[in-house]
N, CA, C and O atoms as a MOPAC input file, in Angstrom:
PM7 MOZYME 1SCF
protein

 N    -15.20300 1     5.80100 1    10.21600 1
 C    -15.03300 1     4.72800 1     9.24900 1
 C    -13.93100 1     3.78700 1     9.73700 1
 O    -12.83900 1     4.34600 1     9.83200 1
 N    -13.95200 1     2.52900 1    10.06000 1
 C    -13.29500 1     1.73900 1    10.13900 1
 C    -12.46900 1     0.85100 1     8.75700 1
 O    -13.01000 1     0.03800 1     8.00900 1
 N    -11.30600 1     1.22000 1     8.73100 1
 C    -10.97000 1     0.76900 1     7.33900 1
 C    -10.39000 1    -1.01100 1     7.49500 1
 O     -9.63300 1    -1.45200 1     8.36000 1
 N    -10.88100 1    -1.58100 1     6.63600 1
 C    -10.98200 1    -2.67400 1     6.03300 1
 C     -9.17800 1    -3.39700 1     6.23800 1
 O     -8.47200 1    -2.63900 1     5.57200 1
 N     -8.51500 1    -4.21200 1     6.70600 1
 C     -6.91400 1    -4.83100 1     5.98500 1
 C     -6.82400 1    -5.74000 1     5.50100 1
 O     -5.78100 1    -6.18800 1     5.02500 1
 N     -8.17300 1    -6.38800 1     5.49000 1
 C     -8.64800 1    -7.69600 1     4.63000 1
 C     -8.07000 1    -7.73600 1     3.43300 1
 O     -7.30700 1    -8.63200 1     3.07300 1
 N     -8.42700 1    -6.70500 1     2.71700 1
 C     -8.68600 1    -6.50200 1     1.15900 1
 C     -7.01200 1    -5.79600 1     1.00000 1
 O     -6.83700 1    -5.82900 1    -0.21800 1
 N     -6.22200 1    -5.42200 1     1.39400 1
 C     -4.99000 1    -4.60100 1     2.03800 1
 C     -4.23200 1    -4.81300 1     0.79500 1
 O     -4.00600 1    -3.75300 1     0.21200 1
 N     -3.64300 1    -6.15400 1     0.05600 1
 C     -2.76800 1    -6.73300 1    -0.31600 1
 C     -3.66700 1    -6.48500 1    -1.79200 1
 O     -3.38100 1    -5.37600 1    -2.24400 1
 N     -4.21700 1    -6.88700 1    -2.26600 1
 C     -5.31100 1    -6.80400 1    -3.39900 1
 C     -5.40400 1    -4.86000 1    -3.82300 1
 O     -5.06200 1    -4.35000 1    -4.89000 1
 N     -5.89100 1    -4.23900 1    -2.76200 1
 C     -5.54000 1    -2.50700 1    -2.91200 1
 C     -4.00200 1    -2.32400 1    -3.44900 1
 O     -3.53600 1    -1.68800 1    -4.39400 1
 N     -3.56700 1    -2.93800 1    -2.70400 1
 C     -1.89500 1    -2.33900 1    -3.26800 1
 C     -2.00300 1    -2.68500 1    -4.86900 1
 O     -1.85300 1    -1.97100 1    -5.86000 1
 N     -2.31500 1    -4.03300 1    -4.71800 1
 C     -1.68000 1    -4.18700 1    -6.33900 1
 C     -2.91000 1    -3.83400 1    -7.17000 1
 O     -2.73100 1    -4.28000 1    -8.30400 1
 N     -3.81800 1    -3.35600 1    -7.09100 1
 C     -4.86800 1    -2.24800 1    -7.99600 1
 C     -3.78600 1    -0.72200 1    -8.02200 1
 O     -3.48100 1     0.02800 1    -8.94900 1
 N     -3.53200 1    -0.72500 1    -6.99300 1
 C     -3.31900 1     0.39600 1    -7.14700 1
 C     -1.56100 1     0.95600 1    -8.08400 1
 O     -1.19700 1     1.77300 1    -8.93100 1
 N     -0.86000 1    -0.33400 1    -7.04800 1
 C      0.25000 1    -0.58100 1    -8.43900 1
 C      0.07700 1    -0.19600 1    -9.94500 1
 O      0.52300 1     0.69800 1   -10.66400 1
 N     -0.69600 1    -1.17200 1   -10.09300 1
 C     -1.30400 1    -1.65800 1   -11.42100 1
 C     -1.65700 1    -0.03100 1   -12.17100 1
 O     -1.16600 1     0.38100 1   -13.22200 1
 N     -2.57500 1     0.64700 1   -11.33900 1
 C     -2.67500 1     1.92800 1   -11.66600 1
 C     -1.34700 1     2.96900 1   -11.85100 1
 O     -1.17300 1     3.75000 1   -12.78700 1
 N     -0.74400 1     2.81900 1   -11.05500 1
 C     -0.11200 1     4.20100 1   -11.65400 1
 C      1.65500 1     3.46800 1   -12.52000 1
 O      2.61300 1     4.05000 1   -13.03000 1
 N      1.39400 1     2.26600 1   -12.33700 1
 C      2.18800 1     1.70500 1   -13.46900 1
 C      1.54900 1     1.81200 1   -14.91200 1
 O      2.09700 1     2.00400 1   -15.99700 1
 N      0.41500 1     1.65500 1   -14.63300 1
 C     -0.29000 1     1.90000 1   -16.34700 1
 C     -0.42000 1     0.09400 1   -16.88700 1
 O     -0.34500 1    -0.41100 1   -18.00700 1
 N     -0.59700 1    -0.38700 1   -15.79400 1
 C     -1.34000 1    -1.80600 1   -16.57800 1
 C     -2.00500 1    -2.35200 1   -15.76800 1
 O     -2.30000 1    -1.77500 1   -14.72100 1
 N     -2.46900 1    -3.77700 1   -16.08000 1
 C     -3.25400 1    -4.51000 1   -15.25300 1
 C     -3.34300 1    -4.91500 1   -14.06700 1
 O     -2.22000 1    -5.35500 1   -13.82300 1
 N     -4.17800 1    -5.08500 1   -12.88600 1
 C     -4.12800 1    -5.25000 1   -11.58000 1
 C     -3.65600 1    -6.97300 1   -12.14200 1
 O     -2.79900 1    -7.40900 1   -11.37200 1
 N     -4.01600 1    -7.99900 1   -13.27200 1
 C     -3.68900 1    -9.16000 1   -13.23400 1
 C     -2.34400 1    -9.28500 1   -13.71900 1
 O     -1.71300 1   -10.27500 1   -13.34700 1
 N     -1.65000 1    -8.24000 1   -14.68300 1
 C     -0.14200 1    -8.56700 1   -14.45600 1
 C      0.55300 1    -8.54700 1   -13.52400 1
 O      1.50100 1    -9.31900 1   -13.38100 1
 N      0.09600 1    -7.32900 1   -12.40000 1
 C      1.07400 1    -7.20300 1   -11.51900 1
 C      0.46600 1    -8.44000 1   -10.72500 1
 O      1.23700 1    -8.81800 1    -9.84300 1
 N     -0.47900 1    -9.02300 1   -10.79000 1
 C     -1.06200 1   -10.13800 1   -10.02600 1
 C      0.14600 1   -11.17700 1   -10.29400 1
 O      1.11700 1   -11.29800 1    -9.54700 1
 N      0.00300 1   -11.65500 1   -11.07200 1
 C      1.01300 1   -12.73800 1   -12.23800 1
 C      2.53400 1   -12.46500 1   -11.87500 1
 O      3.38300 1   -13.35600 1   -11.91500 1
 N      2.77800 1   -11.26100 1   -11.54700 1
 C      3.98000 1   -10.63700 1   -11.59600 1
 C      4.36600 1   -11.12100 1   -10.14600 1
 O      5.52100 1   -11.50200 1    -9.95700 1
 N      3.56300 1   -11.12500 1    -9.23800 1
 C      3.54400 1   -11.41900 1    -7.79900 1
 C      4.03800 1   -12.37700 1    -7.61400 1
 O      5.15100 1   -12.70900 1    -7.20600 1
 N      2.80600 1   -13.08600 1    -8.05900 1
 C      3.18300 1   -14.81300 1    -8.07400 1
 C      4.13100 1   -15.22600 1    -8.10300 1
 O      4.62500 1   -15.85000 1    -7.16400 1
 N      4.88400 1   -14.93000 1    -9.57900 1
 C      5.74000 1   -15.59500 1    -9.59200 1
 C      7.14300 1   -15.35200 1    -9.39400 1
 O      8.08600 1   -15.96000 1    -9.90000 1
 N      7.16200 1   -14.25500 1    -8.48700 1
 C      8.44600 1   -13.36500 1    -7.66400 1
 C      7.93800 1   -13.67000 1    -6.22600 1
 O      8.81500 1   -13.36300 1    -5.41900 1
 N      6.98500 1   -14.09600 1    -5.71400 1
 C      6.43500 1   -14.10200 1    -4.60900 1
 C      6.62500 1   -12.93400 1    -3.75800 1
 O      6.40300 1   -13.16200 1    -2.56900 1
 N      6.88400 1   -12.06000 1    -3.97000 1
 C      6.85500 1   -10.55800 1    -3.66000 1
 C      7.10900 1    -9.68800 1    -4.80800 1
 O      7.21000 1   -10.33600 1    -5.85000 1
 N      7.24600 1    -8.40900 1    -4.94800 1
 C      7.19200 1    -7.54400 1    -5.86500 1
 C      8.09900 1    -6.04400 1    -5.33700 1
 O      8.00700 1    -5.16300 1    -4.48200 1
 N      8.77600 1    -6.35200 1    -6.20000 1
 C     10.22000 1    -4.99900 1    -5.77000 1
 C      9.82500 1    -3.80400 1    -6.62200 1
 O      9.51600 1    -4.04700 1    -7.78900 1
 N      9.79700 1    -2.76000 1    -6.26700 1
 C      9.59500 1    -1.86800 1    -7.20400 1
 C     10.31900 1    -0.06900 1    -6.25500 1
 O     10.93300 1    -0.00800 1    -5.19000 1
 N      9.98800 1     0.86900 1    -7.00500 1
 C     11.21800 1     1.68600 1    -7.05400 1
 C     10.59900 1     2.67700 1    -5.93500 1
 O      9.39400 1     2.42600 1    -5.93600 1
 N     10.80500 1     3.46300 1    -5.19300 1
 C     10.96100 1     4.30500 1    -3.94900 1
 C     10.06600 1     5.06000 1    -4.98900 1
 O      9.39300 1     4.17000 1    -5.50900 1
 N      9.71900 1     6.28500 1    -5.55900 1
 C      8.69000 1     6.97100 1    -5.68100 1
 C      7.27700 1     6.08500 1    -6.31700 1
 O      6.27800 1     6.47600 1    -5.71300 1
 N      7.02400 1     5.29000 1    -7.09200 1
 C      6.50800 1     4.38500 1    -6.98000 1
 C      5.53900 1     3.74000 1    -5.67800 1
 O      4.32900 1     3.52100 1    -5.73100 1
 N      6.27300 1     3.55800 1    -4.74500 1
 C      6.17300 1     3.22600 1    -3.31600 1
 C      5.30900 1     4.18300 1    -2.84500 1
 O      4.33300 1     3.95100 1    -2.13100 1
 N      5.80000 1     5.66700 1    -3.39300 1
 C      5.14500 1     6.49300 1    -2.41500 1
 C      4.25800 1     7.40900 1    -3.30200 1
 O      4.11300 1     8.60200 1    -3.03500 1
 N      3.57600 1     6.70800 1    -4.53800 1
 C      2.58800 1     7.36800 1    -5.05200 1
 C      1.82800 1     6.42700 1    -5.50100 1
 O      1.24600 1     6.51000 1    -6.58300 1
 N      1.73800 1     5.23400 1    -4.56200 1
 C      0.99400 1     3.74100 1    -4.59600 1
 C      1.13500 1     4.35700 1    -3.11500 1
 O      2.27000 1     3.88000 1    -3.12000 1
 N      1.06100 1     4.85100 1    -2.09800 1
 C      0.87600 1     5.05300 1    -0.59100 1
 C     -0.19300 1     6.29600 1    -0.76300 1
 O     -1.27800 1     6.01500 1    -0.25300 1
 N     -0.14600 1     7.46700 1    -1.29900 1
 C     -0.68400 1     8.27900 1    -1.86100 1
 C     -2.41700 1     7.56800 1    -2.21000 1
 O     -3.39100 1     7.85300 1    -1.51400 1
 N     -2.45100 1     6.94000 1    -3.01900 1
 C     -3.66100 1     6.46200 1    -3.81100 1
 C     -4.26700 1     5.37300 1    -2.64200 1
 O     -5.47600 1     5.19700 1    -2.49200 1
 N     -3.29900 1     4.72600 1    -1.90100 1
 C     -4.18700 1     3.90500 1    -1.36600 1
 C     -5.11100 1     4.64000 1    -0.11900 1
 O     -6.24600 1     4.25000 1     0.15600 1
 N     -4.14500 1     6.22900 1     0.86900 1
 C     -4.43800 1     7.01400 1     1.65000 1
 C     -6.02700 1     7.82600 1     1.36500 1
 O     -6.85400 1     8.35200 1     2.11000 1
 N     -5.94200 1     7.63400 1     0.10500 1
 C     -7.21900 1     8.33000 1    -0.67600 1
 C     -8.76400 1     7.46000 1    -0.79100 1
 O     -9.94900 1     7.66900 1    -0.52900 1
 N     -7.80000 1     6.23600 1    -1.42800 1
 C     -8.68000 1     5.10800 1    -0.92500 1
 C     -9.46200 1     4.79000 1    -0.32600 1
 O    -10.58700 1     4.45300 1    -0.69500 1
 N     -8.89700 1     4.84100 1     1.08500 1
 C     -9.11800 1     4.81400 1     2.13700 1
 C    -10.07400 1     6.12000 1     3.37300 1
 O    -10.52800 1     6.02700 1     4.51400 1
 N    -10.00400 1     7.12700 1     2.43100 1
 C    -10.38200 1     8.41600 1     2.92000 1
 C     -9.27900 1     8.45200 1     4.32600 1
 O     -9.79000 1     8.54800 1     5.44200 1
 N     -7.62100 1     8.36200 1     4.17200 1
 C     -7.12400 1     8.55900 1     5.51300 1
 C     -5.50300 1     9.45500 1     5.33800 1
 O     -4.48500 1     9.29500 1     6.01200 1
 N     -5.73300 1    10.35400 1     4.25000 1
 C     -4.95600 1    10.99500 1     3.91500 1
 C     -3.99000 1    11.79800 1     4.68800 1
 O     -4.37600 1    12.91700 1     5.02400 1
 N     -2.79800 1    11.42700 1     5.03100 1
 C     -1.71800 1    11.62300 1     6.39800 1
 C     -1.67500 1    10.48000 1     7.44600 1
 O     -1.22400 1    10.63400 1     8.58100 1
 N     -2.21700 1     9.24100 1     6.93300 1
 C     -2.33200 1     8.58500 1     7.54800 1
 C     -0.84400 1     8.14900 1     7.71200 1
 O     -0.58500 1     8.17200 1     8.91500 1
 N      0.11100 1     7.80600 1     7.06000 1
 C      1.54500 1     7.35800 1     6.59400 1
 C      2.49600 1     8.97100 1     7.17900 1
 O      2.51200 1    10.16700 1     6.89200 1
 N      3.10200 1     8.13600 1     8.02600 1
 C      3.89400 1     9.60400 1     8.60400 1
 C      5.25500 1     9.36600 1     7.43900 1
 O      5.41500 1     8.40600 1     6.68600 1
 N      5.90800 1    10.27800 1     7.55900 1
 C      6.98200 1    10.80900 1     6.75800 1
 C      8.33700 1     9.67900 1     7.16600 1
 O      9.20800 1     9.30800 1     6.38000 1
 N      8.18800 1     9.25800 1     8.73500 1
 C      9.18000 1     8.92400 1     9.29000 1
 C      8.96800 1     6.81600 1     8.67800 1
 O      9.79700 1     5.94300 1     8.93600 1
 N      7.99000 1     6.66300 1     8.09700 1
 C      7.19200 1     5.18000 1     7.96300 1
 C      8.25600 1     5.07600 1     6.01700 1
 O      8.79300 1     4.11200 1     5.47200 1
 N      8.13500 1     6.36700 1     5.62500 1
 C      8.66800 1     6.16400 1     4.30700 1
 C      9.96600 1     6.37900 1     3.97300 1
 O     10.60300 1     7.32700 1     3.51600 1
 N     10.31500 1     4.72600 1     4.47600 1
 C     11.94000 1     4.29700 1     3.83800 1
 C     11.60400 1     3.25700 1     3.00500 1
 O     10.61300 1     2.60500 1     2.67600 1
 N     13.48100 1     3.38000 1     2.64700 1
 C     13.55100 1     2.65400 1     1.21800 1
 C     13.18000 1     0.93600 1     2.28400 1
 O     13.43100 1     0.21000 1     1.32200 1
 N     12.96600 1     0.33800 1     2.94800 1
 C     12.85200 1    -0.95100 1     3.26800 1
 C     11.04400 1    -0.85100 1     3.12100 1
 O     10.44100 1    -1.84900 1     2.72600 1
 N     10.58300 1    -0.07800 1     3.33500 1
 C      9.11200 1     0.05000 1     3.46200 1
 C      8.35200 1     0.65800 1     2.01500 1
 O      7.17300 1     0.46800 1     1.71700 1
 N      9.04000 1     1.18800 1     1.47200 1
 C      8.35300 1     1.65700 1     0.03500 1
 C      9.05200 1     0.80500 1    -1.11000 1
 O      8.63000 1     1.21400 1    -2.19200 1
 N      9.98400 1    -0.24800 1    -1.27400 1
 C     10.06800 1    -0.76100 1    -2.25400 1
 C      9.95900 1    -1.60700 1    -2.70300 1
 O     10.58800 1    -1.98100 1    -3.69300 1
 N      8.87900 1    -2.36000 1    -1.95400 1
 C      8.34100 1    -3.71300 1    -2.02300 1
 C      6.98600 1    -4.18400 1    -1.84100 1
 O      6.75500 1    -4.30200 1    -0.63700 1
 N      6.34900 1    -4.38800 1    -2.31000 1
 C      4.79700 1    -4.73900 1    -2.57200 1
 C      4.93000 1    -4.93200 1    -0.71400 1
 O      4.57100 1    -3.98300 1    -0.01700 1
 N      5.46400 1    -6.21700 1    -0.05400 1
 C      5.35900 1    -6.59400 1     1.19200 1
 C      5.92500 1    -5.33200 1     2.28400 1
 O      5.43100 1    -5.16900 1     3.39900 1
 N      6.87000 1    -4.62800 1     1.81400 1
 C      7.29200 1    -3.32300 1     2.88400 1
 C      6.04200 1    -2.43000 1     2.97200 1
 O      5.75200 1    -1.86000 1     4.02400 1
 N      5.29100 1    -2.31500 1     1.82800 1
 C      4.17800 1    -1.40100 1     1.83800 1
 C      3.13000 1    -1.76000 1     2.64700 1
 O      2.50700 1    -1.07100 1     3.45500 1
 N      2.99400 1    -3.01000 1     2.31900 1
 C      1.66200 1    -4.01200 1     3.37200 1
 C      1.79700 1    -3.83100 1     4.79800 1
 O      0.87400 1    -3.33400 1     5.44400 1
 N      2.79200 1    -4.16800 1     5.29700 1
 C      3.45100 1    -4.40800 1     6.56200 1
 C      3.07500 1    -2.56800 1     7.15200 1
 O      2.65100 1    -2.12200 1     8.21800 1
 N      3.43600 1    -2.00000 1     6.00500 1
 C      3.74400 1    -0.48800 1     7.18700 1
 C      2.54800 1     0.45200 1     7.13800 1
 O      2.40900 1     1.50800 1     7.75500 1
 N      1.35900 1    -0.38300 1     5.92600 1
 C     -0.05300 1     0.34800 1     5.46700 1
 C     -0.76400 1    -0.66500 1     7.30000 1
 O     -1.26900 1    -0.14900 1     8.29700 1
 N     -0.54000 1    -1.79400 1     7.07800 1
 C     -1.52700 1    -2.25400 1     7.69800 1
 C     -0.90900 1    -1.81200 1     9.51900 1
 O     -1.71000 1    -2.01000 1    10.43200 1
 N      0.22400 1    -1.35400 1     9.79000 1
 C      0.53500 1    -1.18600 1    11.16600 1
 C     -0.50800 1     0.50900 1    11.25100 1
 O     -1.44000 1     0.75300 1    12.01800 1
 N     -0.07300 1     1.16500 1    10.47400 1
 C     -0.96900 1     2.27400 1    10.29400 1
 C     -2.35300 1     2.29300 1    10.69700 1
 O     -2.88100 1     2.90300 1    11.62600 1
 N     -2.89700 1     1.43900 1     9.74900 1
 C     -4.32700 1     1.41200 1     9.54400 1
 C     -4.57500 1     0.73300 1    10.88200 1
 O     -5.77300 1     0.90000 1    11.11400 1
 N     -3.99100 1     0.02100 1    11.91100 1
 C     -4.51100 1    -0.36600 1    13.05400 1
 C     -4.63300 1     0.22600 1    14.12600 1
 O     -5.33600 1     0.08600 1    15.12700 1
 N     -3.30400 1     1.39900 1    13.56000 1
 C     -3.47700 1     2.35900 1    14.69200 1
 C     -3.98600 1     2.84000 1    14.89700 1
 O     -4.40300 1     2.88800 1    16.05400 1
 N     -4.51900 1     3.85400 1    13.66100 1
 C     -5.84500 1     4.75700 1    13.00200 1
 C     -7.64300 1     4.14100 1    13.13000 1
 O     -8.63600 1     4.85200 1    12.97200 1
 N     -7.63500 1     2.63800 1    13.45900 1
 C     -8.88300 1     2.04300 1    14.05100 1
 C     -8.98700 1     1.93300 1    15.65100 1
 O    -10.06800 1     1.72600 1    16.20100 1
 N     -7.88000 1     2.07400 1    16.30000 1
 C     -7.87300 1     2.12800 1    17.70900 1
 C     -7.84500 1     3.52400 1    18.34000 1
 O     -8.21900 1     3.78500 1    19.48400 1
 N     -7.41100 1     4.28100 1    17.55100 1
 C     -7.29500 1     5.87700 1    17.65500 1
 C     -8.58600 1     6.20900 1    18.43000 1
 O     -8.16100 1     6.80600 1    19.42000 1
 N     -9.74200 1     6.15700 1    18.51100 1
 C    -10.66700 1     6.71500 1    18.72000 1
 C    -11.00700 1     7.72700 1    17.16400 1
 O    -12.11200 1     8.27000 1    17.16100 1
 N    -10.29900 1     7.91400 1    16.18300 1
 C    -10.58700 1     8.82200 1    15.25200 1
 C    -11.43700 1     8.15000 1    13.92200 1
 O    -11.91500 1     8.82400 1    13.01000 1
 N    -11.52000 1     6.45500 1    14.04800 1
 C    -12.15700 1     5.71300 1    12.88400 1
 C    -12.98800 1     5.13600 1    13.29800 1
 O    -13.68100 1     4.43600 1    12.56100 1

């Protein structure tokens, strides 16, 4: 399976949205108009969790990828999902 980074930025904030307990369009709205989105270190890493599942690529996110510069920000998450996910398509394993 070759996974998708198109859609990358849009997954996060569904998935935000999910385990915050509201709408993929607040946190949409919420985006906007912060032009990024700060949010709290476990958070980070149970929005990394859901998207790994997502994705069917569960361990994809090494241990050493989850710092506080990379899990607490809508954009730290993007940046360190999508270096992942490129690696994991060149791997020979997707």
């Amino acid at each position: 399976m070759n996974v998708q980074i198109s859609n990358l930025r849009e997954t996060l904030i569904q998935k935000i949205a999910f385990v915050r307990g509201r709408s993929a369009a607040e946190v949409e709205a919420e985006v906007n108009a912060k032009g990024d989105l700060k949010i709290d270190s476990k958070l980070g890493q149970a929005v990394v969790g859901h998207v790994e599942m997502a994705l069917d690529r569960e361990g994809m996110v090494r241990v050493e990828d989850q710092t506080k510069k990379t899990l607490t920000s809508l954009s730290g998450l993007e940046a360190m999902l999508k270096k992942r996910i490129e690696e994991t398509n060149g791997d020979g394993n997707g």
